[in-house]
C-alpha positions as CSV (number, residue, x, y, z in Angstrom):
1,X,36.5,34.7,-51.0
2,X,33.2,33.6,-52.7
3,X,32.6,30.2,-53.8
4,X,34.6,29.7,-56.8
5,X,32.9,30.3,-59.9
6,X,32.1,28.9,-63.8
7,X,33.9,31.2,-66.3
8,X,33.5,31.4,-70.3
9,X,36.4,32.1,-72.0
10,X,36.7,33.2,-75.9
11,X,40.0,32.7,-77.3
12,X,41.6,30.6,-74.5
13,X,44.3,29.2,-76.0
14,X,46.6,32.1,-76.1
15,X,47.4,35.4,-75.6
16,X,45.4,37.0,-72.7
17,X,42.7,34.3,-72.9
18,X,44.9,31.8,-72.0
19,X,46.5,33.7,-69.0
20,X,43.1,34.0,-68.1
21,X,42.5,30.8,-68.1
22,X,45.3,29.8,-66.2
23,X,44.7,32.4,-63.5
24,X,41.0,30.9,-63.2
25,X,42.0,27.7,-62.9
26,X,45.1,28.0,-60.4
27,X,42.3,30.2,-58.4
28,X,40.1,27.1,-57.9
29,X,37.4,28.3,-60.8
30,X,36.5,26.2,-63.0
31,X,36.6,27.3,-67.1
32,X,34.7,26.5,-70.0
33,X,37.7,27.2,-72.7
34,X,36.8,27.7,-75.8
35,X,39.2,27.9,-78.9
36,X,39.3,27.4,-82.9
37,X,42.3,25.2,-81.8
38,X,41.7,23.2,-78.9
39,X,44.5,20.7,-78.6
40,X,47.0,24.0,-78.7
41,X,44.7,24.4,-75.5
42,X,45.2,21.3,-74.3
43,X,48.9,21.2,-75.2
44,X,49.6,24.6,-72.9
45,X,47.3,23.4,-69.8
46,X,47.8,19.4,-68.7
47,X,46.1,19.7,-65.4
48,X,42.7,20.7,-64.4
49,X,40.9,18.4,-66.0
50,X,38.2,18.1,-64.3
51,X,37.4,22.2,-63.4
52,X,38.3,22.4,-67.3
53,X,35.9,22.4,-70.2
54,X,38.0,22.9,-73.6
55,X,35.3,23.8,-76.7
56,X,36.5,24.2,-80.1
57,X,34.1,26.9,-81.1
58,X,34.4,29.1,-84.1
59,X,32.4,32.1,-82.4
60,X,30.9,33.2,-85.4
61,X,28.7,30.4,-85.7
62,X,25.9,31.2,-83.5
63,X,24.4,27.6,-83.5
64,X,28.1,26.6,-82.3
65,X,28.1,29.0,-79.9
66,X,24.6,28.0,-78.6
67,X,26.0,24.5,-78.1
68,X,28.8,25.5,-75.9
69,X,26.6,27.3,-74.2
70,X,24.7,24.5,-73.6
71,X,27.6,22.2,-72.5
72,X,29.1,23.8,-70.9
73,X,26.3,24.5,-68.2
74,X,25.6,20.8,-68.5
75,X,29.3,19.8,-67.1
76,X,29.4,22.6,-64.7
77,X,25.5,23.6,-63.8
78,X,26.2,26.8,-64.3
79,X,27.5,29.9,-66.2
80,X,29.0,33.0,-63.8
81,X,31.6,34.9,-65.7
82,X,31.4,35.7,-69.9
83,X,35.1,37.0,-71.2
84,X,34.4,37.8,-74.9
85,X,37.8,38.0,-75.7
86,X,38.6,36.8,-78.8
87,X,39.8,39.0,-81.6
88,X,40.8,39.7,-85.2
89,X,43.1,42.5,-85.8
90,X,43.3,44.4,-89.4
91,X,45.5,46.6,-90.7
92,X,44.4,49.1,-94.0
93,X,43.3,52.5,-94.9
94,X,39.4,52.8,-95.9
95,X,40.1,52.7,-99.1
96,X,42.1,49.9,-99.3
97,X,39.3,47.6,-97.3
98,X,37.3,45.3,-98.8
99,X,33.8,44.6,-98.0
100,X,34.5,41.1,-96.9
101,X,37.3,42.2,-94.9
102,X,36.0,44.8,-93.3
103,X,32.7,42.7,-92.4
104,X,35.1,39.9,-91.2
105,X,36.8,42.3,-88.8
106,X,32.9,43.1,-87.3
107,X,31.8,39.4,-87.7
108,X,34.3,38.0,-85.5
109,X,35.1,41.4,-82.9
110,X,31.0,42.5,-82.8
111,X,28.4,40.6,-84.0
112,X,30.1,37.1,-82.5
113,X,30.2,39.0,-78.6
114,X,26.6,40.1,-79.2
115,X,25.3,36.4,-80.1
116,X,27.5,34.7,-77.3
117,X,25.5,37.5,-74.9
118,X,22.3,36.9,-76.6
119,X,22.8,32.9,-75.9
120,X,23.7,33.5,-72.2
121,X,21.3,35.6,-71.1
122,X,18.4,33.8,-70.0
123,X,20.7,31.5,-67.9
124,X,22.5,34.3,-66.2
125,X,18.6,36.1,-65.9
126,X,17.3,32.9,-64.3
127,X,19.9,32.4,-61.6
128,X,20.3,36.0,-61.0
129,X,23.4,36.7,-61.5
130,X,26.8,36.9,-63.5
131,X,29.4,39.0,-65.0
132,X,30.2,39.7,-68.5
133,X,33.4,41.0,-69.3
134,X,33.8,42.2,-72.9
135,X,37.3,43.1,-74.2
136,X,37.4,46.2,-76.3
137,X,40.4,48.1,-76.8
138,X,42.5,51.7,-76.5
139,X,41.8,52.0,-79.7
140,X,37.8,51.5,-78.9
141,X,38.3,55.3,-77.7
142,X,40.8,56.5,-80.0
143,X,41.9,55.1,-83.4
144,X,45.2,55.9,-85.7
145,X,45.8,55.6,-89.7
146,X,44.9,52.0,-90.7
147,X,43.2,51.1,-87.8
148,X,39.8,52.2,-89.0
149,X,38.2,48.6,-89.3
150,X,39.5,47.4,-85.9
151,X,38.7,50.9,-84.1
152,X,34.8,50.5,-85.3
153,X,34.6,47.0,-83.9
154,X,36.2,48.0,-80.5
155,X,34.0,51.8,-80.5
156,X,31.0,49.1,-81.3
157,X,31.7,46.9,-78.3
158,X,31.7,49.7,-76.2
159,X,28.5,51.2,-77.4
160,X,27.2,47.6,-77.3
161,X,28.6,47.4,-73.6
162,X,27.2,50.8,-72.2
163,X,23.2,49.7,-73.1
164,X,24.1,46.4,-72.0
165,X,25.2,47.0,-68.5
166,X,21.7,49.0,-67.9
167,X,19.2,46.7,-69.7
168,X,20.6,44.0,-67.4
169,X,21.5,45.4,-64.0
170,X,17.6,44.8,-62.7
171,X,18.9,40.9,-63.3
172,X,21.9,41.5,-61.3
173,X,24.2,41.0,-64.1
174,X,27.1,43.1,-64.4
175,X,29.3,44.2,-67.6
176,X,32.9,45.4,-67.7
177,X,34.4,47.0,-70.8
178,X,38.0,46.4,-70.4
179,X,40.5,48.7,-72.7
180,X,43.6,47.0,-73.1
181,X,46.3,49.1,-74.1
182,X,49.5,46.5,-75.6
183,X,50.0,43.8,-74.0
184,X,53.1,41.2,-74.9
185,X,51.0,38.6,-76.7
186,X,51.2,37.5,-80.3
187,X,48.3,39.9,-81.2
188,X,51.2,42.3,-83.2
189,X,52.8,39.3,-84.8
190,X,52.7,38.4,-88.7
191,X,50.3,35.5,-87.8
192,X,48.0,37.3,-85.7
193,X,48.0,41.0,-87.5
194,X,45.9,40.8,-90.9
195,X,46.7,42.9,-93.3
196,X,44.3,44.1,-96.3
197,X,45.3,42.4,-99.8
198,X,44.1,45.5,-102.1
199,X,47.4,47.9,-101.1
200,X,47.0,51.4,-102.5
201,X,50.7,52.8,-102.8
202,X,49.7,56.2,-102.2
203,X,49.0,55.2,-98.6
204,X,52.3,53.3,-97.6
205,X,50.2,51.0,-95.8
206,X,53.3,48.5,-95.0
207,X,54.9,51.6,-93.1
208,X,52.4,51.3,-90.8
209,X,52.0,47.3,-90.5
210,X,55.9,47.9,-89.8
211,X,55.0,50.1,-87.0
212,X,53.0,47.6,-85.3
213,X,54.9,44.8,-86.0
214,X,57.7,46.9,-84.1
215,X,55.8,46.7,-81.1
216,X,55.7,42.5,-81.0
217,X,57.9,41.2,-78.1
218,X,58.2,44.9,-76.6
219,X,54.5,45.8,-75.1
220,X,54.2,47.4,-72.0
221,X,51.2,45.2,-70.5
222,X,51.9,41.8,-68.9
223,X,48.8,39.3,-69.2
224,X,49.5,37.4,-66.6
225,X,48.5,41.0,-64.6
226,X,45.7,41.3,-66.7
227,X,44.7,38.0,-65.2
228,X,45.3,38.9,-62.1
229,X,42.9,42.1,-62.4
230,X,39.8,40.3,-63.7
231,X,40.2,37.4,-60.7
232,X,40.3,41.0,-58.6
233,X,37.2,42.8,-60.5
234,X,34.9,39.5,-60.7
235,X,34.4,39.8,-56.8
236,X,33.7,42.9,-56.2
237,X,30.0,43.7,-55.2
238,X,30.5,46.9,-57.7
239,X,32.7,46.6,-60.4
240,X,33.9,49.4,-63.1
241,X,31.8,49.3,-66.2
242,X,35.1,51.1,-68.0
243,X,38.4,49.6,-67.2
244,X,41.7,50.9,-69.0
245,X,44.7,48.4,-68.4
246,X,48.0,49.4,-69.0
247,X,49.7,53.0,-68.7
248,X,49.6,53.5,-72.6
249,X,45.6,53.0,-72.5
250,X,45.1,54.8,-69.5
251,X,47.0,57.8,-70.5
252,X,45.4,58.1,-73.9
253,X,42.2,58.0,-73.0
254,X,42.7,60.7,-70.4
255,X,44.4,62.9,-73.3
256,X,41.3,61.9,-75.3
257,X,39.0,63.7,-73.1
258,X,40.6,66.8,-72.3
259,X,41.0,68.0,-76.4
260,X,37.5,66.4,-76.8
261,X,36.5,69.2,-74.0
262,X,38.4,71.8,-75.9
263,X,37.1,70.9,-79.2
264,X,33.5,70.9,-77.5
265,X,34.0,74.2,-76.1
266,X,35.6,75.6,-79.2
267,X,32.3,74.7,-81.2
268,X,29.9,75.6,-78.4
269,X,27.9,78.1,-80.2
270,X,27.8,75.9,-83.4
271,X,26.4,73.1,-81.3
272,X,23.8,75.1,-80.0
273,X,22.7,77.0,-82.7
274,X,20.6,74.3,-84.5
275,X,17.9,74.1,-81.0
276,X,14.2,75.7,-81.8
277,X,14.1,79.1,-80.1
């Protein structure tokens, strides 16, 4: 086993972040937690003080996160992993989307990962090193009815995530993409899934938020494995750049691909019809 190492952890006080956490911590790492809600934190983890460094942090403030940042490598010297994990979760057809809504669901899922990546970069350049881990989804490959908003965000972070892992592997900094399928957490409950306030009834949008609130308590991932896996991946000399977790992800992205190759190949001649001659 390496020398235990400095994490950053988005969205630490529950959920996956939190089993994160723990898993860092009962490894011997030490964890700068960060949270909107830090004495939940605090509340869920008693020990560890001093390997733990709780933030409140809303993540899209960029000055805020620049600061946390910055403490966080004061307390600890250093910075080795980056989870961007935390995550907002919406639920309404296209139409039904408002503009604030829908720019909420990128503020906090996109453009919040790309500024806490932008802020950690020249310390993870200057010592060499480090691994960020950014949490997209199933559903950054595929998307259902309702799920447009959220899909984008997690399809963004894994565009964002692809040109990352090149411009930085001269530095010796590598990225994971990790595509959570469900996982038992409180992402599906009525606190956690948003729903969009303009309902059109033509597209029974509560059917579907009843769908996914079906799923709360029943998930087929368990975070504490989840955990387990990034403890697993964070030492290894050549990690995967795309990770699926959980049968349901793993499954559907395979499915994906093969009628994406069948649609290809039906529209071959299409697709090459519009090359100069």
């Amino acid at each position: 086993m390496s020398k235990q190492k400095v994490w950053f952890i988005t969205g630490a006080s529950k959920g996956m972040g939190l089993e994160i956490t723990k898993a860092v911590l009962n490894n011997g790492g030490k964890v700068i937690a960060t949270s909107r809600n830090t004495e939940t934190l605090l509340e869920k983890i008693a020990d560890y003080k001093d390997n733990l460094l709780p933030v409140k942090l809303d993540i899209t403030n960029e000055t805020a996160i620049e600061n946390a940042i910055a403490n966080g490598i004061a307390k600890f010297g250093q910075i080795d992993v980056v989870v961007n994990n935390a995550g907002y979760n919406l639920l309404g057809n296209l139409e039904e989307l408002s503009d604030a809504e829908f720019r909420n669901t990128m503020n906090v899922n996109v453009f919040a990962v790309a500024n806490i990546i932008r802020s950690v970069l020249p310390h993870l350049r200057k010592q060499k090193s480090g691994h960020i881990i950014n949490t997209a989804s199933m559903m950054g490959y595929t998307s259902y009815p309702a799920n447009g908003s959220y899909s984008a965000s997690k399809f963004a972070v894994i565009g964002l995530s692809e040109a990352l892992a090149q411009e930085v592997a001269p530095f010796g900094i590598k990225v994971t993409i990790l595509a959570p399928g469900t996982f038992r957490t409180s992402f599906m409950n009525e606190e956690s899934l948003h729903v969009a306030k303009n309902k059109i009834d033509a597209y029974n949008l509560e059917q579907q938020v009843e769908l996914f609130r079906g799923f709360d308590g029943k998930q087929l991932g368990d975070p504490e494995k989840l955990a387990e896996v990034l403890l697993k991946i964070t030492e290894m000399e050549n990690p995967p750049l795309h990770l699926p977790l959980g049968s349901d992800s793993y499954n559907a992205i395979v499915e994906l691909r093969k009628n994406e190759q069948i649609e290809l190949e039906n529209w071959k001649a299409l697709s090459l019809s519009t090359d100069f001659k």
